[in-house]
C-alpha positions as a LaTeX table, in Angstrom:
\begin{tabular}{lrrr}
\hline
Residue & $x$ (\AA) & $y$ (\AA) & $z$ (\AA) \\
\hline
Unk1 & 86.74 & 78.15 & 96.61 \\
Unk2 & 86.59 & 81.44 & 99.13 \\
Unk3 & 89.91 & 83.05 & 99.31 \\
Unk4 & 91.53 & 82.72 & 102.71 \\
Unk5 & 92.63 & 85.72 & 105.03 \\
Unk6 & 93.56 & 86.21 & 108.26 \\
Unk7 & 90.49 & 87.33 & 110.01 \\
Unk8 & 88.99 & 83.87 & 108.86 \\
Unk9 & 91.69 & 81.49 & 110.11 \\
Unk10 & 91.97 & 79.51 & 112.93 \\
Unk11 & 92.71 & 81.01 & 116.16 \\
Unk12 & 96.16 & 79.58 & 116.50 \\
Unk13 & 97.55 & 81.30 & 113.23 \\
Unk14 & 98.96 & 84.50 & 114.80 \\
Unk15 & 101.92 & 84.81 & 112.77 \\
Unk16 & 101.48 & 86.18 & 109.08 \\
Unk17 & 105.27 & 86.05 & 107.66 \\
Unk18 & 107.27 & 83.52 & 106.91 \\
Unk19 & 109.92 & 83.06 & 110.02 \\
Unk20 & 112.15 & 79.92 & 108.84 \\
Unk21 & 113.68 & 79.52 & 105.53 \\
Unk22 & 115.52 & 75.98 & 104.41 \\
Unk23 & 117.88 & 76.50 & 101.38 \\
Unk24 & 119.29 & 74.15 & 99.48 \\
Unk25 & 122.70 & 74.74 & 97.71 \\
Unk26 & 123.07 & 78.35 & 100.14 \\
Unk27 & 127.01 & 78.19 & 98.95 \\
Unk28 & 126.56 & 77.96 & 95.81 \\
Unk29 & 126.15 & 80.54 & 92.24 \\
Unk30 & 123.04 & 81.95 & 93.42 \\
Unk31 & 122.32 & 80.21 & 96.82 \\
Unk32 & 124.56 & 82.66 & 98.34 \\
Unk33 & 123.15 & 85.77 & 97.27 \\
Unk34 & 119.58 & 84.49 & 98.03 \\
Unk35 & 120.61 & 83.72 & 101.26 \\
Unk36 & 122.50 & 86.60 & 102.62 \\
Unk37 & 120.26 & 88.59 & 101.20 \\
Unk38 & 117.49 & 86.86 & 103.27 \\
Unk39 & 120.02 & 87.17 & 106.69 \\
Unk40 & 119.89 & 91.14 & 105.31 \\
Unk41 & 116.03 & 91.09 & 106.35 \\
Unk42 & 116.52 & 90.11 & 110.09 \\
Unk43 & 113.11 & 88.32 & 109.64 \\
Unk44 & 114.18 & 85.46 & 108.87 \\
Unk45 & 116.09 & 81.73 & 110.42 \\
Unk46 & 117.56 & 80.67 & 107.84 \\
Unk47 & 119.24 & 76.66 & 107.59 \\
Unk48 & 121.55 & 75.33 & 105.03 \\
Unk49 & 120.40 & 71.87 & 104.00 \\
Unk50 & 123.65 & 70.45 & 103.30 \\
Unk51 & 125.76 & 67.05 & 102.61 \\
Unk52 & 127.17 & 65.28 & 105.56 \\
Unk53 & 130.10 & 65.72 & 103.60 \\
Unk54 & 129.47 & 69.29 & 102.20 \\
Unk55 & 132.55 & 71.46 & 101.88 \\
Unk56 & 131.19 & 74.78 & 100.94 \\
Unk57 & 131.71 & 78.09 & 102.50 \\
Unk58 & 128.09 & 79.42 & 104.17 \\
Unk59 & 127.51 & 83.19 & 105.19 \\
Unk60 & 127.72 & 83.36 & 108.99 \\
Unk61 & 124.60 & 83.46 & 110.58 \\
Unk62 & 123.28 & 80.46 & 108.95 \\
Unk63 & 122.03 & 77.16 & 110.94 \\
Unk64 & 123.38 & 74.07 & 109.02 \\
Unk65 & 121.53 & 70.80 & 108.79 \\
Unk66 & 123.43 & 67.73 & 107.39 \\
Unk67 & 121.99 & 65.48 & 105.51 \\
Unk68 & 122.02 & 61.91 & 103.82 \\
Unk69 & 120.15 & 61.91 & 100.59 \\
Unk70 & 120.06 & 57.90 & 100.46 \\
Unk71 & 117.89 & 58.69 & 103.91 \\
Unk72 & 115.13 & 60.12 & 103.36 \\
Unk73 & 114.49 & 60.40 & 107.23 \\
Unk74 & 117.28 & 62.73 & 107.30 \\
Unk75 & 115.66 & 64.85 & 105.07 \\
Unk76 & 112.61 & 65.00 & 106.90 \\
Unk77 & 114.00 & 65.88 & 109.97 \\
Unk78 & 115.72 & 68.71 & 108.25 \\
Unk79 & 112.97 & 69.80 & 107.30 \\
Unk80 & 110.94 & 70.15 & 110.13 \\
Unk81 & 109.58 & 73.28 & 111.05 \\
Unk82 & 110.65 & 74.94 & 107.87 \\
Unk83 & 108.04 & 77.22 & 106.71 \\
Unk84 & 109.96 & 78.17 & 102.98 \\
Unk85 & 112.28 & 75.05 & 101.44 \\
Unk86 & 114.25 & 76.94 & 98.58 \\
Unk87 & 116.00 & 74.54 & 96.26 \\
Unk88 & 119.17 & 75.92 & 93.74 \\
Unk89 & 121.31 & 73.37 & 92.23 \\
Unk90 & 124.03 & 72.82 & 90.17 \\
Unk91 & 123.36 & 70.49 & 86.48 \\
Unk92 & 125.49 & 68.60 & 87.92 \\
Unk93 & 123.14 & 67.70 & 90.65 \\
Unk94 & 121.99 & 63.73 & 90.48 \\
Unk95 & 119.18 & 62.80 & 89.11 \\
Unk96 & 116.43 & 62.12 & 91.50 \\
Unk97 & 117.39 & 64.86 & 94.00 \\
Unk98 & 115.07 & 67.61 & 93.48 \\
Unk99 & 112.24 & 65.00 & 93.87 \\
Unk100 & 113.63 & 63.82 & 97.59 \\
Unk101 & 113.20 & 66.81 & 98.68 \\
Unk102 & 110.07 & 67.69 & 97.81 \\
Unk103 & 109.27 & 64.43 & 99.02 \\
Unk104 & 110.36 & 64.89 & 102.37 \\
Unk105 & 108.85 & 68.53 & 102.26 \\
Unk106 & 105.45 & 67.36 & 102.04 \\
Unk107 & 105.96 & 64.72 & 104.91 \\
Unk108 & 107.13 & 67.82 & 106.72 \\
Unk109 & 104.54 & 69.69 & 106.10 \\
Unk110 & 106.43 & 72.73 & 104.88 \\
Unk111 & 103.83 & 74.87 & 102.97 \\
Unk112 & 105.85 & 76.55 & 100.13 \\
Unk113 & 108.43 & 75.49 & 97.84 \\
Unk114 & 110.77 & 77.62 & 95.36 \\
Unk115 & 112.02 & 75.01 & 93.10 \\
Unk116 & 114.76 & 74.64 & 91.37 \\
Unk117 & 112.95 & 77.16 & 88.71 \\
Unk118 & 116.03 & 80.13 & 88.33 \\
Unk119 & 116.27 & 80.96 & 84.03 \\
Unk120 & 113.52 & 82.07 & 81.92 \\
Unk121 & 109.41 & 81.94 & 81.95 \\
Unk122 & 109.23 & 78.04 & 83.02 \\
Unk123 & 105.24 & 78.95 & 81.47 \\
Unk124 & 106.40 & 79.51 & 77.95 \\
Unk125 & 105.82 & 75.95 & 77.00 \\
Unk126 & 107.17 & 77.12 & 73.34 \\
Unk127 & 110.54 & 77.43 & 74.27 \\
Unk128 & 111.08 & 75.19 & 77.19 \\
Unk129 & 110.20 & 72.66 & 74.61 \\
Unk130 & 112.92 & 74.04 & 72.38 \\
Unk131 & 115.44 & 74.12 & 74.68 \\
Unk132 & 114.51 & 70.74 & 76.09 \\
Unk133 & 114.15 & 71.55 & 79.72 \\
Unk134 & 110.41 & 72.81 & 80.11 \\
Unk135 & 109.06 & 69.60 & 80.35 \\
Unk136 & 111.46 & 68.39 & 82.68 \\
Unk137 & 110.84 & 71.69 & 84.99 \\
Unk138 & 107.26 & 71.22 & 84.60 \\
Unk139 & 106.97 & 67.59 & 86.46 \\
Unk140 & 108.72 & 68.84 & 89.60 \\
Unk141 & 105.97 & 71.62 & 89.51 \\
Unk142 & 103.36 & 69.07 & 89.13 \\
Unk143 & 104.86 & 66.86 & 91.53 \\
Unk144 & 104.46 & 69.06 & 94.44 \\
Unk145 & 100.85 & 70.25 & 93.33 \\
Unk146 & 100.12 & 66.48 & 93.40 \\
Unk147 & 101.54 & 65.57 & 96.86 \\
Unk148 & 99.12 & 68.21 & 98.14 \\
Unk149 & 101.07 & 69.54 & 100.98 \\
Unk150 & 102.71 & 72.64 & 99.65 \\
Unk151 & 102.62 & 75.45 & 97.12 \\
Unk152 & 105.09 & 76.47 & 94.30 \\
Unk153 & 106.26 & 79.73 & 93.23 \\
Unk154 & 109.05 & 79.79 & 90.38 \\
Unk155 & 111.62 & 83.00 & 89.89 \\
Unk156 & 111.76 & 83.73 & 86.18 \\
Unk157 & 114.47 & 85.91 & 86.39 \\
Unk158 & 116.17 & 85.04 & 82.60 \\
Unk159 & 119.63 & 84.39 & 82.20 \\
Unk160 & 122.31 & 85.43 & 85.05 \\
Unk161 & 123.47 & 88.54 & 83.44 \\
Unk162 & 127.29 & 88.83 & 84.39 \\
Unk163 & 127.59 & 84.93 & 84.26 \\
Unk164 & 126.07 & 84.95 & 80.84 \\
Unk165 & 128.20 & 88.28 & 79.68 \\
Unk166 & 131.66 & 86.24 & 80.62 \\
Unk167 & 130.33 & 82.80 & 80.16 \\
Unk168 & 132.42 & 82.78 & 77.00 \\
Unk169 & 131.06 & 82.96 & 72.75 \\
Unk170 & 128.69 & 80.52 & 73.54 \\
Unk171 & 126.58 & 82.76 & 75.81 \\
Unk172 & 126.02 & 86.09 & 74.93 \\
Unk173 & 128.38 & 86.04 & 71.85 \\
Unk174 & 131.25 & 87.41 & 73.74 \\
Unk175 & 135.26 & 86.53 & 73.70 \\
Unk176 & 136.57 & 88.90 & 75.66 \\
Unk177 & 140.00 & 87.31 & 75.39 \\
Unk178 & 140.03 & 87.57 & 71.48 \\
Unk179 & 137.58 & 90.69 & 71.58 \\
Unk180 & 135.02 & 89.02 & 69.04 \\
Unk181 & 131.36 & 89.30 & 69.14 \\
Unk182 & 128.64 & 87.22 & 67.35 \\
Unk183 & 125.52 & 89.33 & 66.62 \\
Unk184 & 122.17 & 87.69 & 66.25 \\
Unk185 & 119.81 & 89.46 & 63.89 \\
Unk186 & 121.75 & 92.60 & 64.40 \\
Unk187 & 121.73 & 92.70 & 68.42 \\
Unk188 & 118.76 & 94.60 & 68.20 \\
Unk189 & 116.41 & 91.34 & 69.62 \\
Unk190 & 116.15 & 92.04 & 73.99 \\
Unk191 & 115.31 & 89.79 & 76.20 \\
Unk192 & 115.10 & 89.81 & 80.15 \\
Unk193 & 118.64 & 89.35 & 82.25 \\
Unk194 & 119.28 & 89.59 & 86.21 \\
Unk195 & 122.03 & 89.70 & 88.25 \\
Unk196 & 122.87 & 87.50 & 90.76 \\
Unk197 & 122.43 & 90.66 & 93.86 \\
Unk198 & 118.94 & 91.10 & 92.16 \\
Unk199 & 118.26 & 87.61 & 92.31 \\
Unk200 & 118.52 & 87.29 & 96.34 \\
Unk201 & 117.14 & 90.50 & 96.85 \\
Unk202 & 113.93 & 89.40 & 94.86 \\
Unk203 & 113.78 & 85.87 & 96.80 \\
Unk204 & 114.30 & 87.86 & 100.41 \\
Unk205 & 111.68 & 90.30 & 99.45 \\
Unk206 & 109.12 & 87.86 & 98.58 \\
Unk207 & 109.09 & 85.60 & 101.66 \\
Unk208 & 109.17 & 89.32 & 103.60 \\
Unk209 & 105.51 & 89.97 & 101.80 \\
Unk210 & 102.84 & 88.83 & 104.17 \\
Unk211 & 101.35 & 85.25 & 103.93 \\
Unk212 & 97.68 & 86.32 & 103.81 \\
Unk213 & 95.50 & 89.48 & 103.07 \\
Unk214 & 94.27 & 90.54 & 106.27 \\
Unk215 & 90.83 & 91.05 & 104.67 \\
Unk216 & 89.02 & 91.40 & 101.53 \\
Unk217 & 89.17 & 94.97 & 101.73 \\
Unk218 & 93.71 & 94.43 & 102.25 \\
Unk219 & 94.92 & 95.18 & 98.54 \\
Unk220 & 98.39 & 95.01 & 99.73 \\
Unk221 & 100.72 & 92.21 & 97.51 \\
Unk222 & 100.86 & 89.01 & 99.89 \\
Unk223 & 102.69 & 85.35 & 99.65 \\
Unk224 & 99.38 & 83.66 & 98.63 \\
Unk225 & 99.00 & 85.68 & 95.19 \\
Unk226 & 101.92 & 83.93 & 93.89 \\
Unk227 & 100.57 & 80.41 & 95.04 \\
Unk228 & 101.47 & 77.90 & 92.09 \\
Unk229 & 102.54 & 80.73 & 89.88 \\
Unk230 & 105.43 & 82.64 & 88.83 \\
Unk231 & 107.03 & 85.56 & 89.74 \\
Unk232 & 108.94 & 87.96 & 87.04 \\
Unk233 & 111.96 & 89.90 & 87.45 \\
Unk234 & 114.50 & 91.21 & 85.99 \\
Unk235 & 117.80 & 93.48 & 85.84 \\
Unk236 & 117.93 & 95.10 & 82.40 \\
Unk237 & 115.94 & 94.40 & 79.26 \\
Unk238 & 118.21 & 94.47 & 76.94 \\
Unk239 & 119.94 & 93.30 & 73.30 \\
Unk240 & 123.15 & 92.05 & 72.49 \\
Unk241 & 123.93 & 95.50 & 70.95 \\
Unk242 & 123.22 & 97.59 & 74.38 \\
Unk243 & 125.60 & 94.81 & 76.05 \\
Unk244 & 128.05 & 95.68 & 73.80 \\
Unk245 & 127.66 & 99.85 & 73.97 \\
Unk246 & 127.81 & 98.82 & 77.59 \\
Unk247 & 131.43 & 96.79 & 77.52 \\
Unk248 & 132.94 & 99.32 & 74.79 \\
Unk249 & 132.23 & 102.26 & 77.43 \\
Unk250 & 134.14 & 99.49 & 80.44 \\
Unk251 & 136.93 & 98.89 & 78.54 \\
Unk252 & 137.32 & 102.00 & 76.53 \\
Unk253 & 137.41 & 100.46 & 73.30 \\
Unk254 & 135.64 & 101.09 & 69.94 \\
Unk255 & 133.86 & 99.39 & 67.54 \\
Unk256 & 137.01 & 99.22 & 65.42 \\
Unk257 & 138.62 & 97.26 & 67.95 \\
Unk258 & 136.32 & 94.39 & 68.16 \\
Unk259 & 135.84 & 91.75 & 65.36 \\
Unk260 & 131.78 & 91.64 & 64.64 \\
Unk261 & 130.56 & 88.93 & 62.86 \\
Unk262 & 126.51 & 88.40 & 61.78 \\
Unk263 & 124.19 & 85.47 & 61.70 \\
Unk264 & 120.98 & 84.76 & 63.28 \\
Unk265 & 119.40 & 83.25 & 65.91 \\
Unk266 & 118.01 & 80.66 & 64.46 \\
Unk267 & 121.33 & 79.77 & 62.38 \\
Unk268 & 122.71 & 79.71 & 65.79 \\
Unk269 & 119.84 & 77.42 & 67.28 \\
Unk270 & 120.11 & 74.84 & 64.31 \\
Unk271 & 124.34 & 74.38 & 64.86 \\
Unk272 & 123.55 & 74.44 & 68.60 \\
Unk273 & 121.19 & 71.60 & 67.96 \\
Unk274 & 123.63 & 69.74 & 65.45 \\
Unk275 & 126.64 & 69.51 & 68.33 \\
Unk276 & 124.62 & 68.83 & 70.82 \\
Unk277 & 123.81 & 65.69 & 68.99 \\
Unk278 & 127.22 & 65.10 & 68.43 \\
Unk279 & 127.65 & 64.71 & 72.00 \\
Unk280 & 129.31 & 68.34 & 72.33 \\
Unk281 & 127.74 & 70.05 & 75.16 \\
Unk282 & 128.70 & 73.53 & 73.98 \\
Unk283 & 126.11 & 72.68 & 71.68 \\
Unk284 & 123.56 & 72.63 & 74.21 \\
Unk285 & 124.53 & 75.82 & 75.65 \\
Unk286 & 124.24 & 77.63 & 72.46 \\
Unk287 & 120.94 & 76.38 & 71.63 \\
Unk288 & 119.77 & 77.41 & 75.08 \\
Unk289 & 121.02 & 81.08 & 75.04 \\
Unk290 & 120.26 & 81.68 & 71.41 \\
Unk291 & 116.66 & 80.49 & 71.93 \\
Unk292 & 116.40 & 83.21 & 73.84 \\
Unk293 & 117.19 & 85.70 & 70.87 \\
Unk294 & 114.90 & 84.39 & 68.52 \\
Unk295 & 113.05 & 87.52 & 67.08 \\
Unk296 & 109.82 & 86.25 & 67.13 \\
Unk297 & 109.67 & 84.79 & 70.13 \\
Unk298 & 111.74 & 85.33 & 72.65 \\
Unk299 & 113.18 & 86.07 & 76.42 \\
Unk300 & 111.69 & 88.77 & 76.60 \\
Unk301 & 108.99 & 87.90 & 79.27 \\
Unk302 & 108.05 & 91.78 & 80.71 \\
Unk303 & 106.66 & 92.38 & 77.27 \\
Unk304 & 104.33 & 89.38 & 77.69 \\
Unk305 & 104.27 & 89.18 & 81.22 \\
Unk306 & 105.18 & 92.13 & 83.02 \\
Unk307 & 107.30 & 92.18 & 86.06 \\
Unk308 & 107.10 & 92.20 & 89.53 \\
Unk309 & 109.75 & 94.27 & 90.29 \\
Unk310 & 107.68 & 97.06 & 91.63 \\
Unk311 & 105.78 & 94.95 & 93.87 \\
Unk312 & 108.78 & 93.78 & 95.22 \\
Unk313 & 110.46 & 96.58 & 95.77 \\
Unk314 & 113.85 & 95.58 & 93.59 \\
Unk315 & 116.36 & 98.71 & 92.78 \\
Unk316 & 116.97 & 99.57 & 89.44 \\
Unk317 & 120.34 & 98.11 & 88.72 \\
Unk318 & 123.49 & 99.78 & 86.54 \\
Unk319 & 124.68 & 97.85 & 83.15 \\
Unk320 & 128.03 & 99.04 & 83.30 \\
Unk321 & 128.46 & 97.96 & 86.67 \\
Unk322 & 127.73 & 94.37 & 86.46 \\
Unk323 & 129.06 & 94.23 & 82.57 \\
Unk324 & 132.38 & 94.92 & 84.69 \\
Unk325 & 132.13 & 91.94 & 86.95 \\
Unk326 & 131.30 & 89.78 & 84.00 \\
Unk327 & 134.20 & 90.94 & 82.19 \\
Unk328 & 136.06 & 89.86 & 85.75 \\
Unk329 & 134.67 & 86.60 & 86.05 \\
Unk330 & 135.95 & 85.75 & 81.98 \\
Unk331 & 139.15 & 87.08 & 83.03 \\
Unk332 & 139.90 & 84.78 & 86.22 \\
Unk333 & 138.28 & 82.02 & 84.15 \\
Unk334 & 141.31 & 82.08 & 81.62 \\
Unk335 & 144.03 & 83.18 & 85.00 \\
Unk336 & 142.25 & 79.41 & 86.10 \\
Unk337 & 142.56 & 77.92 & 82.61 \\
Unk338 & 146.47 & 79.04 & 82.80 \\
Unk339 & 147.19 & 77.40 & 85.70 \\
Unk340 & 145.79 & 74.30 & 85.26 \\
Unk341 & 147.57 & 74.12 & 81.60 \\
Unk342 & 151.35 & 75.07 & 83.04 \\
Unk343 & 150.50 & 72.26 & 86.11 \\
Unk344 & 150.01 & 69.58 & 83.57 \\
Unk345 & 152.43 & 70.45 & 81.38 \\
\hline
\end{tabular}
């Protein structure tokens, strides 16, 4: 099939960049920064699709449509006129969700779709298998290329960096509240991690691109190369040893101060696995992240990939800066843990 540009379309298509954005979950982890970073354009409308009984906290600026997920009208009309539908959503999330709205999408007509796709290369079908939720990813993907009405792009952006960093041992390996450390094969293994800022800026920056090339002869980066694909970016590339160098300079510590202990990834994957089964879902999140780490083959997507960081004109980011806001976030985690332990006793 001929590749479409502008100078071959319709008269009526005057307007090459996307205007109106719909994003789903735009108070939430990474909703936020996606969409104030999208507000930060001025190109762009953007609309919260929320609850009719959402609570959350939306950057001003931002239109708000409520919806009804047991109507799928409601949805629809939402919808309407939306040129972009980004979805991010919690686990938590019920089951079914992701697939009304890219229901109502194509009865819309709204032409692109960022799903729910934030976290590592949803193409390596090796480890999305291993982690169990590749195949899972890969249906909503398949889903929309079925309806026919819009196109998919996914944001393989690897693990949230300063979520991971103070997500706790099961994570990254870190206890910052008992200074311990779990190596995997030495640290030495790096994979691809982004922040959260990087994240929204890399979103914002793609629906800025243009829709179209204006002509064969336009080598410019537009929306359409990215139709049904993915795009990669990331913050650092980096091991579990250059995370540590990096939180030893923070919190002006040594080595000595820390207790290191050794095993592998895969020793890591197989107890992951075994709690998991045991109904422990700590389990699950140690399989996930230590996946990641496995020396041959592993999160490390720019070396198989490349990035599009370039293209999209992302800043190069500072490590010590965001290994101090993870080292924040694990400290008002346990300030939240104490208060909730002296209210019930």
């Amino acid at each position: 099939m001929a590749e479409t540009y502008v100078g071959n379309q319709p008269q009526r298509f005057d307007e090459n960049h996307i205007k109106n954005v719909a994003v789903v979950g735009a108070g939430g982890t990474v909703g936020k920064f996606i969409t104030e970073a999208l507000l930060k354009t001025g190109k762009h409308n953007v609309t919260a699709i929320t609850r009719q009984d959402g609570s959350s906290i939306l950057p001003a600026g931002v239109n708000v449509a409520k919806v009804n997920y047991d109507d799928q009208s409601s949805l629809v009309v939402a919808l309407q006129g939306q040129e972009v539908l980004v979805i991010t959503m919690g686990v938590t999330a019920p089951a079914g969700q992701q697939n009304k709205l890219i229901e109502a999408a194509a009865t819309a007509g709204v032409p692109w779709i960022l799903p729910n796709e934030f976290g590592g290369d949803p193409l390596n079908n090796e480890i999305g298998n291993d982690i169990f939720l590749g195949p899972a990813k890969a249906k909503y993907r398949d889903y929309i290329e079925q309806l026919g009405k819009s196109s998919w792009i996914g944001i393989a952006c690897g693990f949230w960096y300063e979520f991971s960093l103070g997500g706790g041992p099961n994570r990254y390996g870190f206890d910052f509240n008992n200074r311990t450390i779990t190596l995997m094969d030495n640290g030495t293994t790096k994979i691809n991690t982004s922040t959260w800022s990087q994240c929204g800026r890399a979103v914002a920056s793609l629906l800025s691109l243009k829709i179209l090339r204006d002509s064969e002869d336009d080598t410019r980066p537009c929306l359409a190369n990215f139709k049904n694909k993915c795009v990669y970016i990331s913050s650092f590339t980096v091991g579990q040893k250059d995370m540590l160098d990096s939180v030893l300079r923070v919190t002006g510590t040594s080595i000595t101060d820390w207790n290191v202990t050794h095993t592998t990834a895969q020793e890591r994957f197989q107890s992951g696995q075994e709690d998991f089964r045991h109904g422990n879902l700590e389990g699950f999140v140690r399989l996930l992240y230590s996946r990641d780490f496995f020396p041959e083959s592993n999160g490390n997507f720019e070396a198989t990939k490349g990035l599009h960081n370039d293209i999209l004109g992302l800043p190069d980011e500072d490590l010590d800066e965001f290994t101090k806001i993870g080292i924040q976030l694990s400290e008002n985690a346990n300030k939240r843990y104490e208060k909730m332990d002296t209210y019930n006793l």
